[in-house]
SELUM-75417 format. One record per residue (C-alpha): residue number from 1; x, z, y. Coordinates in Angstrom, 1 decimal. Example, Ala and Ser with C-alpha at 12.3 -4.5 7.8 and 13.67 -1.06 7.14 Angstrom:
REM residues 2
NODE resi     px     pz     py
NODE    1   12.3    7.8   -4.5
NODE    2   13.7    7.1   -1.1
//
This chain:
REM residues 115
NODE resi     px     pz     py
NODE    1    0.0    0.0    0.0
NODE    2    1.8   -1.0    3.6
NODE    3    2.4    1.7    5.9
NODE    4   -0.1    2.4    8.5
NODE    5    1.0    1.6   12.0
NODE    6    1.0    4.4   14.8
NODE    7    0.0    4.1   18.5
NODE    8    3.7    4.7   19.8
NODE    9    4.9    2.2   17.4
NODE   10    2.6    0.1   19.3
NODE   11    3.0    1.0   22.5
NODE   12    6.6    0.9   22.3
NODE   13    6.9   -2.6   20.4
NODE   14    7.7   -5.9   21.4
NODE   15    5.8   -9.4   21.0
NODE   16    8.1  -11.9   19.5
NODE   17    6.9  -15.8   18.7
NODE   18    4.5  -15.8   15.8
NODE   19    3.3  -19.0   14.2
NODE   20    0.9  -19.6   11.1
NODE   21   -2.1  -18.3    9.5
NODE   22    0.5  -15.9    7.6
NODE   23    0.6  -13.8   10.6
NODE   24   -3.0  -13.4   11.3
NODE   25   -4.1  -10.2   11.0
NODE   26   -6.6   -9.6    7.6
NODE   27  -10.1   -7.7    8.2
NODE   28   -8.6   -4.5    6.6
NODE   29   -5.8   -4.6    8.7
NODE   30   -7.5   -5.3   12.0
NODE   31   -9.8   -2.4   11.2
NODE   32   -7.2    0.0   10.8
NODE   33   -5.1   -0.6   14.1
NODE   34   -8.4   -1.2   16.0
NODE   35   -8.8    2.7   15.0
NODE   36   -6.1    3.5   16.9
NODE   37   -7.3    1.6   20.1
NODE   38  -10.4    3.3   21.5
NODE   39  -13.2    1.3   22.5
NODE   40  -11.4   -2.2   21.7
NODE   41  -13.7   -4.6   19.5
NODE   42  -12.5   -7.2   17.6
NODE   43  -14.1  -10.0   15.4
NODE   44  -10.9  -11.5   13.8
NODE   45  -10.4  -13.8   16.7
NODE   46   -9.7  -12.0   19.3
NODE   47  -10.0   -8.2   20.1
NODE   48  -11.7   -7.2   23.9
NODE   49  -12.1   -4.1   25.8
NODE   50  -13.9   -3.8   29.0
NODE   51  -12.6   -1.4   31.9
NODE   52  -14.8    0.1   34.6
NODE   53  -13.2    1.0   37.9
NODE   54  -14.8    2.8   40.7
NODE   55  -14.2    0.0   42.9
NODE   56  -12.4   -4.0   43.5
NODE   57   -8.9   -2.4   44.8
NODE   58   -8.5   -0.4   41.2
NODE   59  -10.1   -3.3   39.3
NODE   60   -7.1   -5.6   40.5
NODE   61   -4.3   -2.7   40.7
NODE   62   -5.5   -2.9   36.9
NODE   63   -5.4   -6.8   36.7
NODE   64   -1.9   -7.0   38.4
NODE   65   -0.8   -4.3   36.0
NODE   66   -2.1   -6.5   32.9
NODE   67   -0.5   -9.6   34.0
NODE   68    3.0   -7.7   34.2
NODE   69    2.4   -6.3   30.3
NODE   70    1.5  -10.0   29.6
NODE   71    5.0  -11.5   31.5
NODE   72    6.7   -9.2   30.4
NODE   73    5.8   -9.6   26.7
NODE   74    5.6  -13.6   27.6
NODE   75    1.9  -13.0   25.7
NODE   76   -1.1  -13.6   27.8
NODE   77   -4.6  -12.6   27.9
NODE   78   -7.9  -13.8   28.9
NODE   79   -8.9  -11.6   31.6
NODE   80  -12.4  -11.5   33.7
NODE   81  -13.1   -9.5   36.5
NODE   82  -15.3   -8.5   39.6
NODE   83  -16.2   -5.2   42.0
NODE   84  -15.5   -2.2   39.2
NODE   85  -15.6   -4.2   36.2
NODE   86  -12.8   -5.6   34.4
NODE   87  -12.6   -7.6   30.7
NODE   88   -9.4   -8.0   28.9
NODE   89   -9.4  -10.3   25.4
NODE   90   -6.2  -10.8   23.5
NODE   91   -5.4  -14.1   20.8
NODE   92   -2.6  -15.6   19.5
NODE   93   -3.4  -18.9   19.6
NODE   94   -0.5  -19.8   17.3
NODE   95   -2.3  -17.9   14.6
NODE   96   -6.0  -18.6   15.1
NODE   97   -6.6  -15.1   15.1
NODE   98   -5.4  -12.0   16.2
NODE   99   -1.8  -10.8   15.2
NODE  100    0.4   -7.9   15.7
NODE  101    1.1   -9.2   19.1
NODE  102   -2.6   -8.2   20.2
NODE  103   -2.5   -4.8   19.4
NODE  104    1.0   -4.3   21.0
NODE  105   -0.6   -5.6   24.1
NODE  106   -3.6   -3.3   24.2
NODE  107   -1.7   -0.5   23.1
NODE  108    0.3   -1.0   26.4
NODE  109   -2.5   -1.3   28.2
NODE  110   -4.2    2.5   26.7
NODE  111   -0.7    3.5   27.2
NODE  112   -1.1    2.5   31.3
NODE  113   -4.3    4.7   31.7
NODE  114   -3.3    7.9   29.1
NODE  115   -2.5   10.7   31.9
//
């Protein structure tokens, strides 16, 4: 049985190029690290969370702080947005599905709003 994964191990990781159906992530294993990220939903082609904000300055703080997880990781999201409200949905295109990749991403994000 493979070793579960761990939020830190997430939250510290790194994306690196992933190609192939090999590296999509199976029902099982999407349910188990989706356990780990509160409030994320996922449907084995991309996993989404929405984030409300008590206003449109925090809701883009929050965007801008995305888009430097997704540069930084060179991995990028799909991300919707408006007064209070914002939508984040992660893919790996190069997969059809979601990967590890995904999860690193939205465990940075829970990592950016954890106090």
């Amino acid at each position: 049985m493979p070793r579960r994964l761990t939020f830190a191990e997430l939250a510290e990781g790194a994306c690196r190029p992933l190609s192939g159906a090999d590296q999509r992530l199976d029902a099982a294993a999407l349910a188990a690290a989706l356990a780990l990220l509160p409030g994320w939903e996922g449907n084995g082609e991309a996993i989404a969370k929405s984030f409300p904000f008590p206003g449109y300055e925090a809701t883009l703080a929050f965007v801008n702080a995305v888009a430097r997880i997704a540069q930084e990781q060179d991995h990028h999201p799909d991300i919707t947005f408006g007064y209070g409200l914002c939508r984040v949905a992660w893919s790996t295109h190069s997969v059809g599905g979601v990967s590890r990749n995904d999860l690193i991403c939205a465990a940075k994000i829970e990592a950016l709003l954890r106090p």
